[in-house]
DRENTORNU-478240 format. One record per residue: residue in three letters; y, z negated, x of N, C-alpha, C, O in turn. Coordinates in steps of 0.05 Angstrom, whole numbers, plus 5000, padded with zeros to 4 digits. Last residue first. Layout:
DRENTORNU-478240
ala,Y,Z,X,Y,Z,X,Y,Z,X,Y,Z,X
...
end
This chain:
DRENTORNU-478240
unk,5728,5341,4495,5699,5347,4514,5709,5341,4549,5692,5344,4567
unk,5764,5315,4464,5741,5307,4470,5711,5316,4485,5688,5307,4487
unk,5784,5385,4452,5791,5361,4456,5764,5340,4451,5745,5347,4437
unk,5769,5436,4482,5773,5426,4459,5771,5400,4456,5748,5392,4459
unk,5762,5459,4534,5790,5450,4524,5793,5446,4504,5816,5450,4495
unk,5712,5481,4531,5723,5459,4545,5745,5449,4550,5750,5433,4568
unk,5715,5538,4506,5703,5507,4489,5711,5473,4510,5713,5450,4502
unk,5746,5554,4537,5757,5555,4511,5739,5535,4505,5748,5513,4499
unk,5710,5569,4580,5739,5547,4579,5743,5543,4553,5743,5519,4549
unk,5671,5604,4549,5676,5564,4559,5692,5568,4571,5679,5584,4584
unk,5703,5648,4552,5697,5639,4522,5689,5609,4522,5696,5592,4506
unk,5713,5660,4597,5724,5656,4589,5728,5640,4554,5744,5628,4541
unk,5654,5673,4613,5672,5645,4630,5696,5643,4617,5708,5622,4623
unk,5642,5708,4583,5632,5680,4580,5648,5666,4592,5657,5646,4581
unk,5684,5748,4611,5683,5742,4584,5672,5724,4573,5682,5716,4553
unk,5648,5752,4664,5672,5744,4657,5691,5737,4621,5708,5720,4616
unk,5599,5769,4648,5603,5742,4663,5630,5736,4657,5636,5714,4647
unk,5621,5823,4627,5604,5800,4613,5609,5768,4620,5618,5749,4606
unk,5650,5876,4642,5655,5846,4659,5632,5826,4635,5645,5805,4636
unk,5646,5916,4613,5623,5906,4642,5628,5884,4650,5613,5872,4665
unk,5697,5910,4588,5680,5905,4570,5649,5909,4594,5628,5901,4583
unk,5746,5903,4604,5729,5890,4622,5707,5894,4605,5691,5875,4609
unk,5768,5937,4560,5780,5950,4591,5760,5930,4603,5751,5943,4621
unk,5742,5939,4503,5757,5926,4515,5760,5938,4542,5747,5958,4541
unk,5729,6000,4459,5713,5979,4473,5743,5959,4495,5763,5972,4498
unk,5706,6019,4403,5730,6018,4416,5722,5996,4437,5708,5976,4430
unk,5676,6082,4374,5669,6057,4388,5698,6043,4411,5707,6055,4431
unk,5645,6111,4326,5671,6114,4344,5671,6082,4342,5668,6066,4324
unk,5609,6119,4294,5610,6135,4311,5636,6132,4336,5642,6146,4355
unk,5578,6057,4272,5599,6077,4261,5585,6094,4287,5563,6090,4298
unk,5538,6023,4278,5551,6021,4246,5575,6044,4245,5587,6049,4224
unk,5514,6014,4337,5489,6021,4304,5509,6044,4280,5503,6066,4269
unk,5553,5995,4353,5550,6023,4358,5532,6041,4342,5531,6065,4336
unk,5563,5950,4332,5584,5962,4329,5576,5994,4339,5591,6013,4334
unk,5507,5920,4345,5517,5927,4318,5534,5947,4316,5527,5965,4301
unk,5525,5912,4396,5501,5938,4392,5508,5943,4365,5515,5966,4358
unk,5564,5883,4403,5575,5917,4408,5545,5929,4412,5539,5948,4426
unk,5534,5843,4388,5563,5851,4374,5566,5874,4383,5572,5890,4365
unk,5496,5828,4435,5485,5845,4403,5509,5851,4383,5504,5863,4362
unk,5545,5810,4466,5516,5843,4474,5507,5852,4449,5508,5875,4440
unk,5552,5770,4448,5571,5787,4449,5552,5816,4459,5553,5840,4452
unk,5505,5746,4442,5515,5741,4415,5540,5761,4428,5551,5769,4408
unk,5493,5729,4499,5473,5742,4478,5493,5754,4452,5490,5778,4448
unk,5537,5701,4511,5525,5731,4532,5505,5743,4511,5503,5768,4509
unk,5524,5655,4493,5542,5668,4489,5542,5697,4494,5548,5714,4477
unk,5475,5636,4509,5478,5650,4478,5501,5659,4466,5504,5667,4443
unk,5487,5623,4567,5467,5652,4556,5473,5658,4526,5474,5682,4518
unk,5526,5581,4557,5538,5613,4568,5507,5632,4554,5507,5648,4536
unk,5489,5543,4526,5510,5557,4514,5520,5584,4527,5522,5605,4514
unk,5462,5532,4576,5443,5545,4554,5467,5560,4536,5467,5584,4533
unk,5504,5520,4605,5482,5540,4624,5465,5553,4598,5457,5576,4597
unk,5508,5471,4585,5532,5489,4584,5518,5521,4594,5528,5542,4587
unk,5464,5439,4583,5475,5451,4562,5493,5468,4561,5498,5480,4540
unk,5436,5411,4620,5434,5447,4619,5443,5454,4599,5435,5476,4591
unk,5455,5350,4595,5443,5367,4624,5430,5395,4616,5410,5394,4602
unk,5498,5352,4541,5473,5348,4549,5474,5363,4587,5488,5379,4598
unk,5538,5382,4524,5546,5356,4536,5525,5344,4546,5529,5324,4561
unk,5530,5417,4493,5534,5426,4509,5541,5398,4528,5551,5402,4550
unk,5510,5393,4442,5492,5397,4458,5491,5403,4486,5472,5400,4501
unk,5554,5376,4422,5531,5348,4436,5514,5360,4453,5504,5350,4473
unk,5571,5426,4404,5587,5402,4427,5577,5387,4439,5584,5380,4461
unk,5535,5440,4371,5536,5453,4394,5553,5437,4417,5549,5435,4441
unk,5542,5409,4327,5516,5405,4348,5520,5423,4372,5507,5418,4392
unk,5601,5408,4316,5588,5389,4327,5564,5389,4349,5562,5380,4372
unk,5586,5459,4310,5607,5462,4326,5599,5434,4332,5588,5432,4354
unk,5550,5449,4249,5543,5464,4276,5557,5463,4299,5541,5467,4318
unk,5584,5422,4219,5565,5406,4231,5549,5425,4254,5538,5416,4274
unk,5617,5463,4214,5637,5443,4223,5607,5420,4242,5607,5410,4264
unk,5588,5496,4179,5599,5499,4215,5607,5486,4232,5607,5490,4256
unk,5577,5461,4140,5551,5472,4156,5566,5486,4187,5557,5486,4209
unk,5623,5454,4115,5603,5438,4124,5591,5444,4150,5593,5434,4172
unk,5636,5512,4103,5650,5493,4127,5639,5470,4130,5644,5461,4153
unk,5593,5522,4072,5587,5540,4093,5616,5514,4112,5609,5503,4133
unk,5604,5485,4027,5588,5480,4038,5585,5487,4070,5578,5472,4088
unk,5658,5509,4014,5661,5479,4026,5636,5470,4043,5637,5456,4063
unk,5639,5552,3988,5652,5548,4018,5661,5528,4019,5683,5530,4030
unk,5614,5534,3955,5602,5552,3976,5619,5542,3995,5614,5526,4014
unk,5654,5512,3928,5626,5491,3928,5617,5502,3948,5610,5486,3966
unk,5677,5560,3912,5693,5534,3913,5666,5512,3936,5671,5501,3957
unk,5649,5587,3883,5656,5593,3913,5672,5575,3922,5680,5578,3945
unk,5641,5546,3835,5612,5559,3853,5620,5560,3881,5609,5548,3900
unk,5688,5545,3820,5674,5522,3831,5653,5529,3845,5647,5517,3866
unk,5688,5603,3800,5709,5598,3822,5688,5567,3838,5677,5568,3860
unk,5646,5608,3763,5645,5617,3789,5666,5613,3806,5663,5621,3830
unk,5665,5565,3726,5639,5562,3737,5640,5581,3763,5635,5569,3784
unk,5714,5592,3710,5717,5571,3719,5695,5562,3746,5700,5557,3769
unk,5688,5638,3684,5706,5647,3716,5713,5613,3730,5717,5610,3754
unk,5662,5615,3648,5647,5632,3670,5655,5634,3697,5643,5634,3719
unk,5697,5602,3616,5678,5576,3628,5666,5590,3651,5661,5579,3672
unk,5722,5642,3601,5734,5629,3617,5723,5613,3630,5731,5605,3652
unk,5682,5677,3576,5688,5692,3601,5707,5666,3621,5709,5667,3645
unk,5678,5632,3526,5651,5639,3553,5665,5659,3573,5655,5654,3594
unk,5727,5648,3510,5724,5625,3525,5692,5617,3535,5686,5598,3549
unk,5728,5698,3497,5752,5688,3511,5739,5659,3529,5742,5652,3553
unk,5679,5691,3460,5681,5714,3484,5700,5706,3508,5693,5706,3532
unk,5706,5657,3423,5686,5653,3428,5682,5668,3459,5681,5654,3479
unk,5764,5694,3409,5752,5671,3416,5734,5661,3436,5741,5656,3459
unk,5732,5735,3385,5741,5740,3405,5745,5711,3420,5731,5705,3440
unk,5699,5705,3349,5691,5719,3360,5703,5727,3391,5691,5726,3412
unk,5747,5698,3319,5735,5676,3321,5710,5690,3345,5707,5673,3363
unk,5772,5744,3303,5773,5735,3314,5761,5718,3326,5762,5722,3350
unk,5720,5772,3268,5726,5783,3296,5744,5765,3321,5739,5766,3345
unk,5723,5730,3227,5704,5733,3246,5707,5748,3272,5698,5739,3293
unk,5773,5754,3208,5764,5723,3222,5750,5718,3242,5754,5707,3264
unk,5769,5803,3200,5777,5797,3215,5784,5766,3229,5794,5758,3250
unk,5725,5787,3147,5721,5800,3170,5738,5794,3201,5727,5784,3220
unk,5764,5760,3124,5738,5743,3130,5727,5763,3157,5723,5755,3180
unk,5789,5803,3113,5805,5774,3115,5788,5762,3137,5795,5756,3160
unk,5755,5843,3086,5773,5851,3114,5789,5825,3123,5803,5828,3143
unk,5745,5813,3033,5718,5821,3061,5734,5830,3087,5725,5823,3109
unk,5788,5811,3016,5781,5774,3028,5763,5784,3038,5755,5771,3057
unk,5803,5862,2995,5820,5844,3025,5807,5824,3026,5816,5811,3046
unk,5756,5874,2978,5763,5887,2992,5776,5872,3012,5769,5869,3036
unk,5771,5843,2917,5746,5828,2942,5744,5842,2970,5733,5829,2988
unk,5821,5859,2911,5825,5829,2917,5786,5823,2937,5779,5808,2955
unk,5798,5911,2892,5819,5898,2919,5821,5876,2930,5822,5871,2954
unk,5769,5888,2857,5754,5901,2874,5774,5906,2893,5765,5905,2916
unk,5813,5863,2818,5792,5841,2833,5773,5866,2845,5750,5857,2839
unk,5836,5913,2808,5849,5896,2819,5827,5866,2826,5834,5850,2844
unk,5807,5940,2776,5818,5950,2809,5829,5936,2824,5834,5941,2848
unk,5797,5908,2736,5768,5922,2749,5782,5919,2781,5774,5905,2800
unk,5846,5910,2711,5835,5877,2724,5812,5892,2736,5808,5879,2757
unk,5848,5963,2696,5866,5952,2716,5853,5920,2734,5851,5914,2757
unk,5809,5965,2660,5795,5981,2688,5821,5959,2703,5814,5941,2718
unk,5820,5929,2614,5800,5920,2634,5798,5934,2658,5787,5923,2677
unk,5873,5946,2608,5873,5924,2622,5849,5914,2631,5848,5896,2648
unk,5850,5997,2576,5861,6000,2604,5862,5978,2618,5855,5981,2641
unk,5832,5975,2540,5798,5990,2561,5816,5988,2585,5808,5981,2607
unk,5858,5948,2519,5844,5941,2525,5828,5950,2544,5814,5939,2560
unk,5892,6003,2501,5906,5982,2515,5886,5955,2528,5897,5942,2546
unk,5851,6020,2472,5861,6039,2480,5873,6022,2511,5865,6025,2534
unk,5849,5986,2424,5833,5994,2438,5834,6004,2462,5815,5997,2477
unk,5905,5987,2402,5902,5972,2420,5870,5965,2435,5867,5948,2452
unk,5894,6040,2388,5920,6044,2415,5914,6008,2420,5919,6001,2444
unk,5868,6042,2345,5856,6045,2364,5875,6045,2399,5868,6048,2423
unk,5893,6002,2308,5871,5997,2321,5864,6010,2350,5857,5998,2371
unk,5936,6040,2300,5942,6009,2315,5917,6000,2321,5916,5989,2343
unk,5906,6083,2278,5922,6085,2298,5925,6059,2312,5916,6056,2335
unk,5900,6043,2230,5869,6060,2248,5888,6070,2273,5880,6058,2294
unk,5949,6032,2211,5925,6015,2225,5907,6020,2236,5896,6005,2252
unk,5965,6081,2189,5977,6065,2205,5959,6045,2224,5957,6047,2249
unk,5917,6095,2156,5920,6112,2183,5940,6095,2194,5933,6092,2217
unk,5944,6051,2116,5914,6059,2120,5904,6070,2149,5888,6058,2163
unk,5991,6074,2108,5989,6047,2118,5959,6042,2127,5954,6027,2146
unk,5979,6129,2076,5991,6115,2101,5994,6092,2123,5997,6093,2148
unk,5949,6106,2033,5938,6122,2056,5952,6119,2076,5942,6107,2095
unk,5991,6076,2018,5963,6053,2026,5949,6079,2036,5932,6072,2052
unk,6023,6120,2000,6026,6098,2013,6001,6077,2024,6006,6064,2044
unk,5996,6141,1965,6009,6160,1981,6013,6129,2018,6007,6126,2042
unk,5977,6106,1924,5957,6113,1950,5973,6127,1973,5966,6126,1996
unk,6034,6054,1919,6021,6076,1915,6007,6083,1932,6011,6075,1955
unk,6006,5985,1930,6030,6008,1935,6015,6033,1921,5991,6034,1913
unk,5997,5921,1901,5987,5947,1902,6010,5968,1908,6031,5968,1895
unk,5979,5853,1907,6001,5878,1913,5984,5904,1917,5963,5907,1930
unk,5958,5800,1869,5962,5831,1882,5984,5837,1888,6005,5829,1879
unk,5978,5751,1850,5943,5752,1855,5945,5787,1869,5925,5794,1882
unk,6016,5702,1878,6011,5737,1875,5987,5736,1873,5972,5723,1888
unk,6035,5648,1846,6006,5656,1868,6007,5685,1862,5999,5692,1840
unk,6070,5582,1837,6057,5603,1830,6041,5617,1859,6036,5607,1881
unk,6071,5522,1806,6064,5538,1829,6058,5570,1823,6042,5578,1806
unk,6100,5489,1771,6080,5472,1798,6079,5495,1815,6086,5492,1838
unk,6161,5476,1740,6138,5498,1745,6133,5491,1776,6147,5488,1795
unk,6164,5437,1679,6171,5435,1704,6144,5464,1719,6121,5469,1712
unk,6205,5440,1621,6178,5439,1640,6183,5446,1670,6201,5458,1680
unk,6242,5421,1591,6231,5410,1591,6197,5418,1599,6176,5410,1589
unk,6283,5464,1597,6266,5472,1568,6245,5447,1576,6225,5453,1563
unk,6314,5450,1646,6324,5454,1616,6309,5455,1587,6317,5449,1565
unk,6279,5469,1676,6281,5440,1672,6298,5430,1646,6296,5410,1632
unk,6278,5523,1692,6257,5509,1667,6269,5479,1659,6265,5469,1636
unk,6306,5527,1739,6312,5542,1708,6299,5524,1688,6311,5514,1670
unk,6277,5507,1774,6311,5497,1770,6321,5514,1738,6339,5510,1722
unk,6232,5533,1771,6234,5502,1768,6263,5496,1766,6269,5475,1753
unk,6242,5578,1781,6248,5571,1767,6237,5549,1748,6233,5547,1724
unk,6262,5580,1837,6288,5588,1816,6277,5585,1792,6294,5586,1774
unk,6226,5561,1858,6246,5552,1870,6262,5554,1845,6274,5535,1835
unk,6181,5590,1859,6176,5570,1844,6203,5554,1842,6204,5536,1826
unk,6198,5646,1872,6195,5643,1850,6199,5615,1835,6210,5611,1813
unk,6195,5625,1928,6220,5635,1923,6217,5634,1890,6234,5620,1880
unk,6137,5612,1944,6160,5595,1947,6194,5596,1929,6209,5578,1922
unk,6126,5669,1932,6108,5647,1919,6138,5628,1921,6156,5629,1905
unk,6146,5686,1977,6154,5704,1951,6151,5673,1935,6170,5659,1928
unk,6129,5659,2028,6159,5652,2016,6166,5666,1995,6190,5665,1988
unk,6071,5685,2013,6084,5649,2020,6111,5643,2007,6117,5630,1987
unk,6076,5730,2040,6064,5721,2007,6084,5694,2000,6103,5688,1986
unk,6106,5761,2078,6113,5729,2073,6097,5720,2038,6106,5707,2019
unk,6062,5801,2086,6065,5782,2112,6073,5755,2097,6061,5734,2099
unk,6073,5841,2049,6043,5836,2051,6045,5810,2065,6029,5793,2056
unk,6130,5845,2051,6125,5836,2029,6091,5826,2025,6082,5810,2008
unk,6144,5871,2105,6142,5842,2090,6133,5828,2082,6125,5807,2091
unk,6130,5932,2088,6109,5910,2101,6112,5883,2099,6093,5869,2094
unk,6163,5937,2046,6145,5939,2041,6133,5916,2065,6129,5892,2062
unk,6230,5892,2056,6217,5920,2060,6181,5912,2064,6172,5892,2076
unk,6263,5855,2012,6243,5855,2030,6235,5886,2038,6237,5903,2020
unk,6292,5849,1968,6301,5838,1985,6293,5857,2014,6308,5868,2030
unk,6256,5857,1921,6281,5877,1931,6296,5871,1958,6311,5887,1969
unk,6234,5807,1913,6214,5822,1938,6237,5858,1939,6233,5876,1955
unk,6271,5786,1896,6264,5772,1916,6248,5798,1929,6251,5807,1953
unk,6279,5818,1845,6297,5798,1862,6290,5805,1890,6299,5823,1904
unk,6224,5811,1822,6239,5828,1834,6263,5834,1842,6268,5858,1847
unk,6222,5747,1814,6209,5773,1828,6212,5798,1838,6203,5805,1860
unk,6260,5741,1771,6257,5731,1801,6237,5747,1821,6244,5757,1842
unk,6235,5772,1734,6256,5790,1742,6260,5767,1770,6263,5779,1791
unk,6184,5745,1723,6183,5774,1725,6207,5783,1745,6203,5796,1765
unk,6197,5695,1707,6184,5694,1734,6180,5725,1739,6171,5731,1762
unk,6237,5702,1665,6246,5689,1693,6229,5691,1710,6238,5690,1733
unk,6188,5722,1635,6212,5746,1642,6227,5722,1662,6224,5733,1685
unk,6153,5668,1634,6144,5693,1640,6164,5710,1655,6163,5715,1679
unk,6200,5629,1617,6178,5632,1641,6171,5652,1648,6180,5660,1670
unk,6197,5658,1561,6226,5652,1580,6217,5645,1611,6228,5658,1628
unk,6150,5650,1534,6165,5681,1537,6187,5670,1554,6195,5691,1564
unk,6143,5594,1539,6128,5616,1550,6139,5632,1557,6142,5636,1581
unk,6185,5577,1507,6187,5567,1533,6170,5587,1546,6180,5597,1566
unk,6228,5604,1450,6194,5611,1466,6192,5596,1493,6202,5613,1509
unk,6269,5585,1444,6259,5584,1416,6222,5587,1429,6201,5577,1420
unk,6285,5521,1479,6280,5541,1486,6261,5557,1456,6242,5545,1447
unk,6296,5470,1472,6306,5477,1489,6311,5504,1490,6332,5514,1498
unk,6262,5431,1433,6283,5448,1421,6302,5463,1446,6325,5469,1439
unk,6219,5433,1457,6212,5447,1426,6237,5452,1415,6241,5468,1396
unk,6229,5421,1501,6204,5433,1502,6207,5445,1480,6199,5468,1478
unk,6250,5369,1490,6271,5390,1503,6255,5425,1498,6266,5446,1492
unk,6211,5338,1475,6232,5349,1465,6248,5375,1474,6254,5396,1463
unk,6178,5338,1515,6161,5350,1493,6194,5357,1477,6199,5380,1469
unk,6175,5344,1582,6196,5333,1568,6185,5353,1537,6185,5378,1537
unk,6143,5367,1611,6142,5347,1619,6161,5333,1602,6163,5309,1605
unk,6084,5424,1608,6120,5404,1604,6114,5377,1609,6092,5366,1611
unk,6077,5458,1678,6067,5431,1662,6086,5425,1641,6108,5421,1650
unk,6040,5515,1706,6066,5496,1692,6063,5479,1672,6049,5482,1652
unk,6032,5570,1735,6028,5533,1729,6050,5529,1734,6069,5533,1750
unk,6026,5639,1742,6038,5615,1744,6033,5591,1732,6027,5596,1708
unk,6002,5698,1774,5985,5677,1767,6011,5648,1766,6014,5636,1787
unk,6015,5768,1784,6008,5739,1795,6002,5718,1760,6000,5724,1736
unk,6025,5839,1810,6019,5816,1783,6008,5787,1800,5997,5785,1822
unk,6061,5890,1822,6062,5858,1825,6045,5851,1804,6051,5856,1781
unk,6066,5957,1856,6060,5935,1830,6048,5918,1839,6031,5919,1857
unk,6125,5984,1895,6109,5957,1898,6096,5956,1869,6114,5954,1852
unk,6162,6031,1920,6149,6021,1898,6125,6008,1897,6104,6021,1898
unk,6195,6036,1957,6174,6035,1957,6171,6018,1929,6178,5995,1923
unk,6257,6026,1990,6258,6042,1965,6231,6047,1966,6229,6069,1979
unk,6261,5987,2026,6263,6015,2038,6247,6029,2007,6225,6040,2007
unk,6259,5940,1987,6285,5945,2006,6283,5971,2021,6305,5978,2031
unk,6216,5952,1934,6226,5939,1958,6253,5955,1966,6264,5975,1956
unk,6211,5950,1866,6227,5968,1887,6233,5949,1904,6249,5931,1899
unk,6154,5940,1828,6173,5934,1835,6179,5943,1863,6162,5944,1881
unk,6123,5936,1757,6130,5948,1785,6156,5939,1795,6175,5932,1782
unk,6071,5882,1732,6103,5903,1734,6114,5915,1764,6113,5904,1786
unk,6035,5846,1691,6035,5863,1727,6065,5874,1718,6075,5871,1695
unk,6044,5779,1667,6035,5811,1669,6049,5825,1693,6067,5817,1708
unk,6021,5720,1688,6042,5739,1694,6043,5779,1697,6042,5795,1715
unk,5990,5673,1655,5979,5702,1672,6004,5713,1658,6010,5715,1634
unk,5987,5606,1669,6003,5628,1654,6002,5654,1678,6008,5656,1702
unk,5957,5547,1661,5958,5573,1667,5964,5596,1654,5954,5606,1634
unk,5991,5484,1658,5977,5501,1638,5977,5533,1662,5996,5538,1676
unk,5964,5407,1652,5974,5440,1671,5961,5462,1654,5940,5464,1642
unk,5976,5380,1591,5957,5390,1617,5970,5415,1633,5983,5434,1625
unk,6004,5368,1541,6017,5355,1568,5999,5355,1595,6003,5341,1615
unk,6015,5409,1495,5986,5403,1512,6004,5397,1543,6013,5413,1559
unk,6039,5392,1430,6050,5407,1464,6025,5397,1477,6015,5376,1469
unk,6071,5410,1363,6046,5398,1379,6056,5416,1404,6070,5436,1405
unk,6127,5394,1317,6113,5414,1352,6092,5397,1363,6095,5374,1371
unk,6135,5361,1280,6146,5400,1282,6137,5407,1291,6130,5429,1285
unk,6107,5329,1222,6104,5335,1252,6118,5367,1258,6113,5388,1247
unk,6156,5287,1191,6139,5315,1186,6127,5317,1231,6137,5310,1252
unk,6170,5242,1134,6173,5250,1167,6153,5268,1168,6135,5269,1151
unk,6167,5248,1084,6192,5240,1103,6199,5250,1125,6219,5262,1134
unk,6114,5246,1073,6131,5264,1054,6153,5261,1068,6166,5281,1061
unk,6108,5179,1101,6090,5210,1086,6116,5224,1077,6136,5211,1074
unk,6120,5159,1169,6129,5155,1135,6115,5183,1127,6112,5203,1141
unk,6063,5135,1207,6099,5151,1200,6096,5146,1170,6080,5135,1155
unk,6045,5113,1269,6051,5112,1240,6077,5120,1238,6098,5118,1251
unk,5997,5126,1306,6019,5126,1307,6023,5121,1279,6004,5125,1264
unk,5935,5125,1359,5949,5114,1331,5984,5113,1331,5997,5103,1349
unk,5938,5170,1422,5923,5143,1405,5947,5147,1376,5965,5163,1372
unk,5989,5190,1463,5966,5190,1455,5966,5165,1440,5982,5146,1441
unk,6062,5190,1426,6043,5197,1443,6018,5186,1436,6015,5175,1414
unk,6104,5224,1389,6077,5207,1386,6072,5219,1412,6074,5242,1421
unk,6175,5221,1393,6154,5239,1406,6129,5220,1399,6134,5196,1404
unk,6222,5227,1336,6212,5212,1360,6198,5227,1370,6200,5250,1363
unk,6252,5255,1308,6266,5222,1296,6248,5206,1324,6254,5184,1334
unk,6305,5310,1287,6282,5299,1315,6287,5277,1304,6308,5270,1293
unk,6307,5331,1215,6320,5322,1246,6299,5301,1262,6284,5283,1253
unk,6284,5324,1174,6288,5353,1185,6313,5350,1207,6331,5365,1212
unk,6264,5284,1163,6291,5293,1137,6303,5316,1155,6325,5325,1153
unk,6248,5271,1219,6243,5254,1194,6274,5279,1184,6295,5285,1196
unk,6193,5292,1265,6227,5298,1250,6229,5277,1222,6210,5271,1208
unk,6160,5285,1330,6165,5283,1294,6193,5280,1283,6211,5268,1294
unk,6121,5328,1372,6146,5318,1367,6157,5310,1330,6161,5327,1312
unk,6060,5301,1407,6074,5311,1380,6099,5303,1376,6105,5279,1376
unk,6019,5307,1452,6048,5296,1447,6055,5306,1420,6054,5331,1421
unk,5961,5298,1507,5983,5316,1481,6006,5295,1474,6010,5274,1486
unk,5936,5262,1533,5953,5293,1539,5958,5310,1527,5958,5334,1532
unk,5893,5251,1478,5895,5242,1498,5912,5263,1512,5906,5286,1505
unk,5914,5260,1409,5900,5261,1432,5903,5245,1449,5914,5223,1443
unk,5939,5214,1357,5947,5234,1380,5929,5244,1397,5923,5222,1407
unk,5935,5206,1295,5915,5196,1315,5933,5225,1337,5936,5249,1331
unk,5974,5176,1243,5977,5205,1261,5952,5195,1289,5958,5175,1302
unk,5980,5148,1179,5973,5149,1213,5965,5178,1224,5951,5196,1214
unk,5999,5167,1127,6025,5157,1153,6009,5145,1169,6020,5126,1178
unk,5968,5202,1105,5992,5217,1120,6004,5191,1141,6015,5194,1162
unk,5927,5156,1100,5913,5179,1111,5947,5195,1123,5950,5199,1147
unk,5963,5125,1058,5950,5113,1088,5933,5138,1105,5926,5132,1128
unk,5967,5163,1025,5987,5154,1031,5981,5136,1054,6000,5132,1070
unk,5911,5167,1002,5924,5191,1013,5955,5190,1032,5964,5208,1047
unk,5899,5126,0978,5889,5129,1011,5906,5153,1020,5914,5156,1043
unk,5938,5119,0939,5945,5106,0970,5925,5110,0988,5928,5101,1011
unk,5918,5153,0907,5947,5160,0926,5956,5149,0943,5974,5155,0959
unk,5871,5136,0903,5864,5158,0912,5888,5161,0916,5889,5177,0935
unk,5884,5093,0866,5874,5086,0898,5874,5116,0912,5877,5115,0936
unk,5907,5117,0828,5931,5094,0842,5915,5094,0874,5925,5096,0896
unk,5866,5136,0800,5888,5160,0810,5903,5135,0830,5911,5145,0852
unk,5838,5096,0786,5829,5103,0806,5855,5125,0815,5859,5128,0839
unk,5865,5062,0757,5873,5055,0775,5855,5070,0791,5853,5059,0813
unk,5871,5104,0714,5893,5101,0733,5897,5081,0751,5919,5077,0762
unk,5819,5098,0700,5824,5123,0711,5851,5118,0726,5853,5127,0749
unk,5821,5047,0674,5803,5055,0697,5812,5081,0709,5810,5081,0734
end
C-alpha cells in the first residue's frame, strides 16, 4: 500500500510537470537538455518532466516603456532635457530571449542615443515645431534595430521638452514681443483699411456727386434747348401770323379801294398816317429831318396811289 501510494503521487506529479496551461498573449520559450526545443503558445501544452524546462516567459501585449529623461545638445549648442514615452510589442518570443541578453535595456539606450542624434540635428526652435518627425525618426531606427531581438517598436511620444529658464525666459519675452508687434501690425492694417474705405466713400460721394451735377447740367441744357426751340416756333408762328394778317389786310384794302369812294377814302388815310408819322418823329427826338416837298401832302398821296395802282390786278 504505501508504494503504490508513493507510485500515484509520482505520476500525478509527472502529469502535473508535463502539462504547461499558457495564458492568453503570452508565450513561453521551452528548452529540452538546455537547447531551444519550441515556443508554447496560449491554452494546454505537453512536455517532458525533468527534460524539458521553461527558459523565458514573454507578455505578447503592447508594452509601455518610460524612457528616462536625459539632456540633450541641439544644433545652435542649447541644451534641451528630453523624456518620452515608448510601445513595443515582441513579436518573435525566440529571438526575444536569445537575441538580446536585455531587449528592454537595448530599447531604452537605442531610443536615448537616437535621440540625440536626431534632435543634434535641429536648432532649439525646431525641435518644439517637428515633435512629429523626432517621434517619426526614433520609431524609424529602431524598429529597424529591434527586429533582430524579435520586437517590433509601434510608437513613440516626447512627453517634454524642457530648456533651461535662461532660455524659456527668453523664448518667453520672445513671444510677448511677437505678440505684441503682431498687435501692433493689426491696429495698423485696421486704421490703413479705416483710410482707405473713408477714401473710397469720399470718391464715390464726389463720383455720384459729379453725376448729379452732370446729369443736372444736362437736364438745364435741355430745358434751355426746348425753350429756345419753343421760342424760335413762337416767333416763327408770330410772324407768319402778323404776314397773315397783312397780307389779309392789303387784300382788304385792295377790295376796298375798288369799291365806289374807295380810293378817295384810302388817299385821306393816307394823308392821315403820313401827318401822324412826322408828329411821332417830332414827339421822339429833337432833330427832325424832313423831305424838300414835305408841304406838298397832296402830292405825296398822289404818289403813294399810283403805287397802289400799279399793283397788279388793280
Amino acid at each position: 500500500m504505501p508504494l503504490a501510494l508513493i507510485v500515484f503521487v509520482v505520476a500525478l506529479i509527472f502529469v502535473v510537470k508535463a502539462v504547461k496551461l499558457v495564458p492568453q498573449q503570452h508565450a513561453l520559450v521551452l528548452e529540452r537538455l538546455g537547447r531551444f526545443h519550441a515556443i508554447l503558445n496560449s491554452g494546454p501544452n505537453v512536455v517532458i518532466p525533468f527534460i524539458d524546462r521553461v527558459a523565458f516567459r514573454h507578455d505578447l501585449r503592447e508594452i509601455p516603456l518610460d524612457v528616462p529623461s536625459q539632456i540633450c545638445i541641439t544644433k545652435d549648442n542649447t541644451q534641451l532635457q528630453v523624456d518620452g514615452i515608448l510601445y513595443f510589442q515582441i513579436t518573435d518570443p525566440q529571438l526575444a530571449s536569445y537575441g538580446s541578453s536585455n531587449y528592454v535595456i537595448a530599447i531604452t539606450q537605442l531610443a536615448q542615443t537616437t535621440l540625440r542624434s536626431i534632435i543634434g540635428r535641429m536648432e532649439l526652435d525646431k525641435t518644439f515645431e517637428e515633435r512629429d518627425h523626432i517621434n517619426a525618426g526614433v520609431v524609424a531606427a529602431l524598429d529597424e534595430a529591434a527586429a533582430n531581438w524579435g520586437v517590433k517598436v509601434l510608437r513613440y511620444e516626447i512627453k517634454d521638452l524642457t530648456p533651461p529658464k535662461e532660455i524659456l525666459h527668453a523664448m518667453q519675452a520672445q513671444i510677448t514681443a511677437e505678440r505684441e508687434k503682431r498687435a501692433l501690425i493689426a491696429a495698423s492694417e485696421g486704421r490703413k483699411q479705416e483710410q482707405i474705405n473713408i477714401a473710397t466713400g469720399k470718391r464715390e460721394a464726389q463720383i455720384q456727386e459729379s453725376e448729379g451735377e452732370r446729369q443736372a447740367a444736362i437736364n438745364r441744357s435741355e430745358g434751355a434747348k426746348q425753350a429756345a426751340i419753343n421760342r424760335a416756333e413762337g416767333e416763327a408762328e408770330s410772324i407768319r401770323l402778323v404776314a397773315v394778317a397783312t397780307a389779309e389786310a392789303i387784300r382788304s384794302v385792295g377790295l376796298a379801294a375798288g369799291q365806289p369812294g374807295g380810293m378817295e377814302a384810302l388817299n385821306m388815310k393816307v394823308a392821315q398816317q403820313y401827318i401822324d408819322a412826322f408828329a411821332r418823329l417830332a414827339k421822339e427826338g429833337n432833330t427832325l429831318i424832313l423831305p424838300a416837298n414835305a408841304g406838298d401832302v397832296a402830292g405825296l398821296v398822289a404818289t403813294a396811289m399810283s403805287v397802289v395802282k400799279q399793283q397788279p390786278g388793280k
